[in-house]
MMTF fields as JSON, N, C-alpha, C and O atoms, coordinates in Angstrom:
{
  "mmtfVersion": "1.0.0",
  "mmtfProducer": "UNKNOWN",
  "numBonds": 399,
  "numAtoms": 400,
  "numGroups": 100,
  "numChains": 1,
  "numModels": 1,
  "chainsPerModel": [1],
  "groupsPerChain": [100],
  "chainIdList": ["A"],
  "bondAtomList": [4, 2, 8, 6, 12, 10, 16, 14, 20, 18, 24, 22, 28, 26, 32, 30, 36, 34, 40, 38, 44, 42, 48, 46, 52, 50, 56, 54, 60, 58, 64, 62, 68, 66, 72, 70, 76, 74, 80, 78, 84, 82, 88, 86, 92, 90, 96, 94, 100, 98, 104, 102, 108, 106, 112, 110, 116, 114, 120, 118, 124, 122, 128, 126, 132, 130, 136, 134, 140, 138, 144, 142, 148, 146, 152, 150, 156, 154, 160, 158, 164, 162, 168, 166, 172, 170, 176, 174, 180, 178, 184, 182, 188, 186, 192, 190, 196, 194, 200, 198, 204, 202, 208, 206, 212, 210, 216, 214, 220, 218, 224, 222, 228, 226, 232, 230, 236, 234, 240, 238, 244, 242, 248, 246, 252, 250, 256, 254, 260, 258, 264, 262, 268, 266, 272, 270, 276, 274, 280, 278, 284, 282, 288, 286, 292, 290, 296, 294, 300, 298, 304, 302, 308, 306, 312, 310, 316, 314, 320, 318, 324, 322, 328, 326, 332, 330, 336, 334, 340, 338, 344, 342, 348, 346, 352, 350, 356, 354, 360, 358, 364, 362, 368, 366, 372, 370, 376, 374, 380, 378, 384, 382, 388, 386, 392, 390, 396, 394],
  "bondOrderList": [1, 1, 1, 1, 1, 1, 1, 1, 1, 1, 1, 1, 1, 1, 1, 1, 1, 1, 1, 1, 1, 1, 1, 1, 1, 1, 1, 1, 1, 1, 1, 1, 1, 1, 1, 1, 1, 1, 1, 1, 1, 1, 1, 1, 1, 1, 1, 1, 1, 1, 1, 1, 1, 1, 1, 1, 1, 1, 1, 1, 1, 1, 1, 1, 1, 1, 1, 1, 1, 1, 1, 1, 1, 1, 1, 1, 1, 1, 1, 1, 1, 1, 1, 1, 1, 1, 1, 1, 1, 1, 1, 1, 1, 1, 1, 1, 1, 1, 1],
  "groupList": [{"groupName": "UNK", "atomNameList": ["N", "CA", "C", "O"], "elementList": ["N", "C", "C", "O"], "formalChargeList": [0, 0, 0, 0], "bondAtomList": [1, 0, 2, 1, 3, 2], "bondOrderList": [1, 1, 2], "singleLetterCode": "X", "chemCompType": "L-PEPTIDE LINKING"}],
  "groupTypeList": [0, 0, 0, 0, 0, 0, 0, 0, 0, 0, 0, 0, 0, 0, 0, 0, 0, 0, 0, 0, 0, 0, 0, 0, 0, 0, 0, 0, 0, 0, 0, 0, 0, 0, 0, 0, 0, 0, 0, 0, 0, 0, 0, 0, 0, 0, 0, 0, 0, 0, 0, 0, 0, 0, 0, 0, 0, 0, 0, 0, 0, 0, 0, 0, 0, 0, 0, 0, 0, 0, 0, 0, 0, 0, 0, 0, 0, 0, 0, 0, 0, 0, 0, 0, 0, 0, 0, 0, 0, 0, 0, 0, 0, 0, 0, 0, 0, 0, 0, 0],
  "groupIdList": [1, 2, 3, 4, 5, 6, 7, 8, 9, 10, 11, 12, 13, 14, 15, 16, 17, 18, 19, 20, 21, 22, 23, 24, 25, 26, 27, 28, 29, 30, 31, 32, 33, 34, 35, 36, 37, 38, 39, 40, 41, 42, 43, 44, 45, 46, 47, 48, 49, 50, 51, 52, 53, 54, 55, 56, 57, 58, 59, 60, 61, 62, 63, 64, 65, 66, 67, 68, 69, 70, 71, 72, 73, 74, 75, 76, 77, 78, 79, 80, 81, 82, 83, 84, 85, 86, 87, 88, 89, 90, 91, 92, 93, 94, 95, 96, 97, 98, 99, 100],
  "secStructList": [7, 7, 7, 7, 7, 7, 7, 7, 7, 7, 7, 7, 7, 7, 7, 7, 7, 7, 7, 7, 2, 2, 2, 2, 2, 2, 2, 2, 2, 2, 6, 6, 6, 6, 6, 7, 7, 2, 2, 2, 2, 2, 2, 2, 2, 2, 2, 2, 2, 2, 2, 2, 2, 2, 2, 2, 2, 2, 7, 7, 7, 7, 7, 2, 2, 2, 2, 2, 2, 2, 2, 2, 2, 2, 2, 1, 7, 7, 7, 7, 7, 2, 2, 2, 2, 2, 2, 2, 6, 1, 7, 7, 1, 1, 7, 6, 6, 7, 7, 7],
  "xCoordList": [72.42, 72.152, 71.489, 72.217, 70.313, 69.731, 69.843, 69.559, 70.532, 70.136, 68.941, 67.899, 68.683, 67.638, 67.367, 68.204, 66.105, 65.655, 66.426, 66.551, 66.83, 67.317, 67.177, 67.096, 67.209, 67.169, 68.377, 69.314, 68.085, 69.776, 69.505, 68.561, 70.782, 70.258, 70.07, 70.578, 69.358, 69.018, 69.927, 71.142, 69.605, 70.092, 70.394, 69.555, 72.189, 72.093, 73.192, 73.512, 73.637, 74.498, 74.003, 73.485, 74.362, 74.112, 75.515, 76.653, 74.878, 76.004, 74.795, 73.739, 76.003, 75.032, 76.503, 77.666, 75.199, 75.957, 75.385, 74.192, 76.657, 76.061, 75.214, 75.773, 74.535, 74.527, 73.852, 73.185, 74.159, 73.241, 71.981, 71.868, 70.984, 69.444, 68.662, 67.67, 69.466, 69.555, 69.877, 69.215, 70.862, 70.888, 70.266, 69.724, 69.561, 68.683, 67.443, 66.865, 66.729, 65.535, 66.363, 65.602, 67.434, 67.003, 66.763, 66.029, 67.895, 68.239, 66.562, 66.32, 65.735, 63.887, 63.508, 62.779, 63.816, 62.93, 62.954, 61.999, 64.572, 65.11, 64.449, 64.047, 64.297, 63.955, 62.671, 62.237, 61.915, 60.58, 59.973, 59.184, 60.84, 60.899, 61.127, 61.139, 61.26, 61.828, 61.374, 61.622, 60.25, 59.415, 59.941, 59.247, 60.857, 61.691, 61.936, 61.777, 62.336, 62.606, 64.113, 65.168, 63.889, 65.21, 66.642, 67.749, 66.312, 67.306, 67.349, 68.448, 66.651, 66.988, 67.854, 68.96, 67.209, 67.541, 68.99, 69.636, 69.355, 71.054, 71.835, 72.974, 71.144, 71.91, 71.862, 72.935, 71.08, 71.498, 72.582, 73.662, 71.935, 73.012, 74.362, 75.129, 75.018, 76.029, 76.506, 77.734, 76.06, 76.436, 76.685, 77.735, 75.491, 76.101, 77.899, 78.977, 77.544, 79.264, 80.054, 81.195, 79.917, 81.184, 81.317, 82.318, 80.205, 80.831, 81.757, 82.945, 81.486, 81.725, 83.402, 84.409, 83.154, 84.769, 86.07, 87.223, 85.61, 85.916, 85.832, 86.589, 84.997, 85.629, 86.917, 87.623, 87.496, 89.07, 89.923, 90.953, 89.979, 90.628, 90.763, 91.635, 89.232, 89.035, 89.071, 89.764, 88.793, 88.359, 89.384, 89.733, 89.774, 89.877, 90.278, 90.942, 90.007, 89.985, 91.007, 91.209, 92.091, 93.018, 92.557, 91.741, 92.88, 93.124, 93.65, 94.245, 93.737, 94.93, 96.54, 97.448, 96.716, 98.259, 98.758, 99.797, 97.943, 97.949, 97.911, 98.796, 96.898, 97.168, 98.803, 99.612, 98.879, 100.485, 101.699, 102.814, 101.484, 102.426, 102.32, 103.173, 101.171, 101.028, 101.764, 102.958, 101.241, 102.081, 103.241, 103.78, 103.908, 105.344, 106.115, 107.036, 105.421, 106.071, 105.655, 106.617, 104.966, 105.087, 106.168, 106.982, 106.169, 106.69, 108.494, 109.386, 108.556, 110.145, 110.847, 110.455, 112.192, 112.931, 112.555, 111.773, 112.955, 113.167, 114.395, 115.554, 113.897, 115.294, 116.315, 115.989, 117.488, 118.528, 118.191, 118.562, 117.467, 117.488, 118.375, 118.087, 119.935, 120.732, 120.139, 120.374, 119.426, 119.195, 118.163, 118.478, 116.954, 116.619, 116.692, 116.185, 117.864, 118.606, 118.894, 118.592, 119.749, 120.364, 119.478, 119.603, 118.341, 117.541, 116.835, 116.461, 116.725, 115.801, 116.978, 116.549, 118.518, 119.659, 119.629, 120.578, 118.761, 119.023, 118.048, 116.998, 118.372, 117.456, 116.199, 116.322, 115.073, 113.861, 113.361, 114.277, 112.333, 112.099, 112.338, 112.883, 111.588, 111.603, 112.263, 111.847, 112.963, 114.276, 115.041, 115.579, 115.204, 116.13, 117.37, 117.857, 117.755, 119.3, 119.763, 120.865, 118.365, 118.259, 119.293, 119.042, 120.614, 121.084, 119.845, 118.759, 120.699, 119.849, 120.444, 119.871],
  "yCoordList": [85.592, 84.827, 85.743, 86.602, 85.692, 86.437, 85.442, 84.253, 86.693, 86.611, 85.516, 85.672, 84.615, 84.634, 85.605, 86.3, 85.501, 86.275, 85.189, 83.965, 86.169, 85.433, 86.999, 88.205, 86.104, 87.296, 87.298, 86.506, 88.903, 89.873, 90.335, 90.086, 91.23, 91.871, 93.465, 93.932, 94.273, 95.472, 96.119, 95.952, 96.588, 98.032, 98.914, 99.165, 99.606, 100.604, 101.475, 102.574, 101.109, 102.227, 102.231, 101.307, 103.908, 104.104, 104.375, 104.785, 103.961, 104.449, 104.71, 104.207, 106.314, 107.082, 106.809, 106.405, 107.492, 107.095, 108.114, 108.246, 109.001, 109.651, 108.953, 108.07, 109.299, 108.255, 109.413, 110.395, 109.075, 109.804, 109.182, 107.978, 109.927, 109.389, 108.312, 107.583, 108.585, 106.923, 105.893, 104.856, 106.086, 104.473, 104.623, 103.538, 105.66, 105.119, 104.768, 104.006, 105.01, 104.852, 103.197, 102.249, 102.938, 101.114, 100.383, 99.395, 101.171, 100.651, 99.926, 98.868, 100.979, 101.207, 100.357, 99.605, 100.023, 99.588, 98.051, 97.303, 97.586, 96.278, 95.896, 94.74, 96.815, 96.662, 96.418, 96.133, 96.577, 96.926, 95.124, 94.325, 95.085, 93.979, 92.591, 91.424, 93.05, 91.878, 91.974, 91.584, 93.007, 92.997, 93.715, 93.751, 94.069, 94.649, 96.155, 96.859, 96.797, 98.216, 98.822, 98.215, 99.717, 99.924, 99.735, 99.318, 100.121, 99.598, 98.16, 97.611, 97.703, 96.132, 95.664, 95.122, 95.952, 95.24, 95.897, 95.383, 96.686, 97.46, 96.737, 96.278, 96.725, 95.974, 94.477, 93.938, 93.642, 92.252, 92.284, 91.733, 92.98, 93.288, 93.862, 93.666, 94.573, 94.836, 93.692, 93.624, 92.927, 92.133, 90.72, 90.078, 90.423, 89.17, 89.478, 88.886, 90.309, 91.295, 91.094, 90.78, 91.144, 91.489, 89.773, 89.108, 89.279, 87.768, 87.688, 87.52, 87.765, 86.865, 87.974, 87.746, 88.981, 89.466, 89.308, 89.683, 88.706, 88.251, 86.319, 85.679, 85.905, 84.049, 83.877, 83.363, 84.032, 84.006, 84.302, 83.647, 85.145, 85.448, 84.295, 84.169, 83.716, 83.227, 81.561, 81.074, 80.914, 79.584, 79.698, 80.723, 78.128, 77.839, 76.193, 75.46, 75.988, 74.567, 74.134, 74.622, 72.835, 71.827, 70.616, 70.056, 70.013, 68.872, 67.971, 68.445, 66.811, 66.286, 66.11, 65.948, 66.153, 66.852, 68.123, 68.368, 68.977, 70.606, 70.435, 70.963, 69.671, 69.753, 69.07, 69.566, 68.079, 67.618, 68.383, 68.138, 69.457, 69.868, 71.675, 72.507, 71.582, 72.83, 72.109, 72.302, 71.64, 70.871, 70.854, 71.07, 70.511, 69.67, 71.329, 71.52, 72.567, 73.691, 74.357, 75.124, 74.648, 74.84, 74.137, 74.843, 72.838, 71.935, 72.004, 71.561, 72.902, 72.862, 73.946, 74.692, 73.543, 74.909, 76.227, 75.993, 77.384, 78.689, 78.758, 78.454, 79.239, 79.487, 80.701, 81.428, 80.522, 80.936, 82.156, 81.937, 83.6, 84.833, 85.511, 86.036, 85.791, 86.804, 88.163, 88.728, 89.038, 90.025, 90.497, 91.531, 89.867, 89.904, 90.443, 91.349, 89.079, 89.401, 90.547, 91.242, 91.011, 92.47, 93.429, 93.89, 93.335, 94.736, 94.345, 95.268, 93.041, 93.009, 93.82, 94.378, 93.81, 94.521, 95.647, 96.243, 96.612, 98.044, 98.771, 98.192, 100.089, 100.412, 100.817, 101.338, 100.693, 100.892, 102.827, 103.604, 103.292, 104.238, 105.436, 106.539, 104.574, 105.346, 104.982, 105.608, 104.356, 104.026, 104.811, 105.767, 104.494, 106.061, 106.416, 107.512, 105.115, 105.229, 105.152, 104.702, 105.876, 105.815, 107.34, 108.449, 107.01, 107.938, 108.774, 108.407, 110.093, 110.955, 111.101, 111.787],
  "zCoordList": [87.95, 89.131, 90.149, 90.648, 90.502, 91.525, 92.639, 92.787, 93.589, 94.908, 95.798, 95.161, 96.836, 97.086, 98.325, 98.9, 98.584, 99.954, 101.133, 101.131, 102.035, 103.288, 104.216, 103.983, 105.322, 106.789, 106.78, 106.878, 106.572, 107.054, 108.412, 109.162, 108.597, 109.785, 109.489, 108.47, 110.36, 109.866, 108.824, 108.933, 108.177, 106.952, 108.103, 108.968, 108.103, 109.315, 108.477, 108.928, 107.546, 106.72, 105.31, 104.682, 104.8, 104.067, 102.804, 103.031, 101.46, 100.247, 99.215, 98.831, 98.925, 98.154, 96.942, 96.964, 95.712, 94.225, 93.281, 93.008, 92.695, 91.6, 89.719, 89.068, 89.486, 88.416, 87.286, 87.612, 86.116, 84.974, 84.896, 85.123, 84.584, 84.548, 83.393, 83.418, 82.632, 81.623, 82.388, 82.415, 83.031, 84.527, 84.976, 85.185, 85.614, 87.229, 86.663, 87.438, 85.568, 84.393, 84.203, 84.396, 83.944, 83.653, 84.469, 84.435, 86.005, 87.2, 87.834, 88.414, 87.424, 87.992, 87.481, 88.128, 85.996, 85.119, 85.285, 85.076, 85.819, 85.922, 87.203, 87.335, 88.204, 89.426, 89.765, 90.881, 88.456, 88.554, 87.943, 88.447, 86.617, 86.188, 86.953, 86.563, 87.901, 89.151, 90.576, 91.717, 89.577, 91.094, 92.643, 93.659, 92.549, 93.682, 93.876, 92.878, 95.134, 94.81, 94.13, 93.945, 93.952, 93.213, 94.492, 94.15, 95.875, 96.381, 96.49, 96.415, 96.601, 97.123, 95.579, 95.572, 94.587, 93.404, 93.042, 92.129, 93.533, 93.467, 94.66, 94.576, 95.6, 96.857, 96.159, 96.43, 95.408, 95.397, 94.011, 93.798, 93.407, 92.172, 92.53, 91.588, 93.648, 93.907, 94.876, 94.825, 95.592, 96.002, 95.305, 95.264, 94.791, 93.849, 92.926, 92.962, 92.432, 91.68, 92.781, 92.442, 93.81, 94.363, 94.806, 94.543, 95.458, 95.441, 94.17, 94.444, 93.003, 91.565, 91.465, 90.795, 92.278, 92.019, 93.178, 92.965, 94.352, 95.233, 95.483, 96.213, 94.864, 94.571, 93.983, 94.851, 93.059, 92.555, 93.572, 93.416, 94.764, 95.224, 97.185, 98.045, 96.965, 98.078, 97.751, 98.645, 97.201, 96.4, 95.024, 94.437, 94.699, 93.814, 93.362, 94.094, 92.691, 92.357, 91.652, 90.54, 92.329, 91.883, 91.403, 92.134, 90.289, 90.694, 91.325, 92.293, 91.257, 92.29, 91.776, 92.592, 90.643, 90.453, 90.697, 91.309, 90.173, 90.631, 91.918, 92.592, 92.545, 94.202, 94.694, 95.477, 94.096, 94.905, 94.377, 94.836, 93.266, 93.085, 94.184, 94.492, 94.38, 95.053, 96.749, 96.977, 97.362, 98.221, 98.439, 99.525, 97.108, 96.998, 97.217, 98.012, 96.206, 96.405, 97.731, 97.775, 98.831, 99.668, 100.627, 101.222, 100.762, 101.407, 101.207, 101.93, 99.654, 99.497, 100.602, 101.499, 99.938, 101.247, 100.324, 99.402, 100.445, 100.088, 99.121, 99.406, 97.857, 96.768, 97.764, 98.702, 97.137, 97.473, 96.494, 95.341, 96.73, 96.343, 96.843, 97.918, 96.209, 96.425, 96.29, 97.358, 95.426, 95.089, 96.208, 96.797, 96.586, 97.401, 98.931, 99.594, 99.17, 100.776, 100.912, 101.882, 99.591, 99.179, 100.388, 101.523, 99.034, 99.359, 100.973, 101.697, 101.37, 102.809, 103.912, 104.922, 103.581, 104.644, 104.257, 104.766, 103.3, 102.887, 103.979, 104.26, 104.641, 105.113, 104.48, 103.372, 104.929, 104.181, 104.063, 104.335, 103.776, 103.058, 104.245, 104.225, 105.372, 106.488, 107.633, 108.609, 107.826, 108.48, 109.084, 108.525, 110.395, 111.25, 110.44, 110.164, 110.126, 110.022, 108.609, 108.293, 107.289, 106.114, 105.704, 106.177, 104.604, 104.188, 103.06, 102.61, 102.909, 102.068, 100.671, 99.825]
}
């Protein structure tokens, strides 16, 4: 899926990347193939990736049973976690009043 062209706003930081020269020779070659420079064609190629690894986490699709059951479990009370409560009354790692 390529990218289309759209107005960004200026390029004002930089990321540098070590790479072996068998990549940066396809990186060119792909870049070249597409008509583009090798940065632009790494910048849309790292960005499209990161959309496609960042949608799962932002979006996702129910149906409408999956949706009323997602509902129904928000909407319930809170299970009764004994073990839990436990550890939320223990002092934590850094805690004034943590024994040694």
């Amino acid at each position: 899926m390529t990218r289309p062209a759209r107005t960004e706003p200026a390029r004002t930081e930089k990321l540098d990347l070590r790479l072996s020269a068998a990549s940066k020779r396809k990186l060119a070659a792909a870049a070249t193939a597409e008509r583009r420079t090798v940065s632009d064609f790494v910048l849309a190629s790292a960005l499209d990736r990161a959309d496609e690894a960042l949608a799962g986490r932002r979006d996702f699709q129910l149906d409408a049973a999956a949706w009323q059951d997602l509902l129904a479990a928000l909407d319930a009370p809170p299970r009764d976690l004994p073990e839990l409560r436990k550890l939320l009354r223990e002092p934590g790692l850094f805690s004034a009043g943590r024994q040694k």
